[in-house]
C-alpha positions as CSV (number, residue, x, y, z in Angstrom):
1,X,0.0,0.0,0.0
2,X,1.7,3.3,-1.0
3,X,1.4,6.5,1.4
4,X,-1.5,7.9,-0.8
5,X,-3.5,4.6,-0.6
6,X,-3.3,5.0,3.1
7,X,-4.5,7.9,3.7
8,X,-7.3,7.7,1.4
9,X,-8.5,4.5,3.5
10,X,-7.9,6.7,6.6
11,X,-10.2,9.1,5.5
12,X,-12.7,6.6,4.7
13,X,-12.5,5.3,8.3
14,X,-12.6,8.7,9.8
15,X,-16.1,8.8,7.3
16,X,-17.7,5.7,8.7
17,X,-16.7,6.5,12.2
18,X,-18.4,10.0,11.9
19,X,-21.5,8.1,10.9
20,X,-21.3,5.7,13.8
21,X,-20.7,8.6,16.4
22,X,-24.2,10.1,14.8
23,X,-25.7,6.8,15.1
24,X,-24.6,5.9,18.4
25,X,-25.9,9.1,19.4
26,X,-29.3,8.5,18.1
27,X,-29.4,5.6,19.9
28,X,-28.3,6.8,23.4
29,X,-31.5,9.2,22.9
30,X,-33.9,6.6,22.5
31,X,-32.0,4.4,25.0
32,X,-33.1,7.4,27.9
33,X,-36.2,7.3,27.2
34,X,-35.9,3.5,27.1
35,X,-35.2,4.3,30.7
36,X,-38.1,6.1,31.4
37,X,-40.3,4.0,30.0
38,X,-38.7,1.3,32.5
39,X,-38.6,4.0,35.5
40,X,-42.1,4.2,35.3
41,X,-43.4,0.7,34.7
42,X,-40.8,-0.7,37.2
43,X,-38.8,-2.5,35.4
44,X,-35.4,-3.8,35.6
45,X,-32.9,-2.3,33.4
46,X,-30.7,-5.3,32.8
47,X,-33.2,-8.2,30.8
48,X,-30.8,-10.8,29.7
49,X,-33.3,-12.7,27.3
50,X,-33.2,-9.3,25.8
51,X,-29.5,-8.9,25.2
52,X,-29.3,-12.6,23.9
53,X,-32.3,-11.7,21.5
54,X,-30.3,-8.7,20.1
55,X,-26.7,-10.7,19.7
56,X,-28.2,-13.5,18.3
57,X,-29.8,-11.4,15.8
58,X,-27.0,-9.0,14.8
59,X,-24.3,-11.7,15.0
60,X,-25.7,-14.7,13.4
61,X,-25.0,-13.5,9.6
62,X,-22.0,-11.5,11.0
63,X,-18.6,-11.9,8.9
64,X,-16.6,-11.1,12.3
65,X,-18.9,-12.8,14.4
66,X,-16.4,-13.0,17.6
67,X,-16.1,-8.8,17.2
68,X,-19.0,-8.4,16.5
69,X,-20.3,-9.9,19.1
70,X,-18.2,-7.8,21.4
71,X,-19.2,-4.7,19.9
72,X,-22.9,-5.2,20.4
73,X,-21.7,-6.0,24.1
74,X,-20.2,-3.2,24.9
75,X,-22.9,-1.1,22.7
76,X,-25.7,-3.0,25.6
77,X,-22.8,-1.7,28.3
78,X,-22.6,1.6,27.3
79,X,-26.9,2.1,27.1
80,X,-27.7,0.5,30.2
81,X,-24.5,2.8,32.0
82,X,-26.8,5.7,30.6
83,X,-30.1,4.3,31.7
84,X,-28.7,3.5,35.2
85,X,-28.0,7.4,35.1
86,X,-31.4,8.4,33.5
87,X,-33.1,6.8,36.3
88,X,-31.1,7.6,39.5
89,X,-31.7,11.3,38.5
């Protein structure tokens, strides 16, 4: 890969991260009110059938399932740090 090439698939990557910040964003909105929805129905804001529904379904046609998988882990983290925070407000 010559210096060029490289930097060109840098900027791509910087691209498709800037889309994924925006994304992940989106989703941390809907994940608070995710948490008020539980806050005011009671419920708990860890459901593990849940979280084996959604890695089952976004790793089973997965090309990097192992990553992936880890990826929508953390993603799970990362949501229910925020709706532990939306609730104890």
């Amino acid at each position: 890969i010559r210096m060029s090439d490289l930097n060109e698939l840098r900027l791509e990557i910087n691209e498709i991260t800037k889309q994924m910040v925006e994304l992940f964003e989106k989703r941390l909105d809907v994940s608070k009110e995710v948490a008020n929805y539980k806050k005011e129905h009671n419920l708990p804001i860890f459901q593990p059938e849940r979280e084996k529904e959604v890695i089952a379904l976004y790793t089973k046609d997965a090309r990097y399932k192992e990553l992936t998988t880890q990826f929508i882990e953390d993603l799970m983290e990362l949501s229910k740090q925020l709706q532990k925070e939306e609730i104890n407000k």
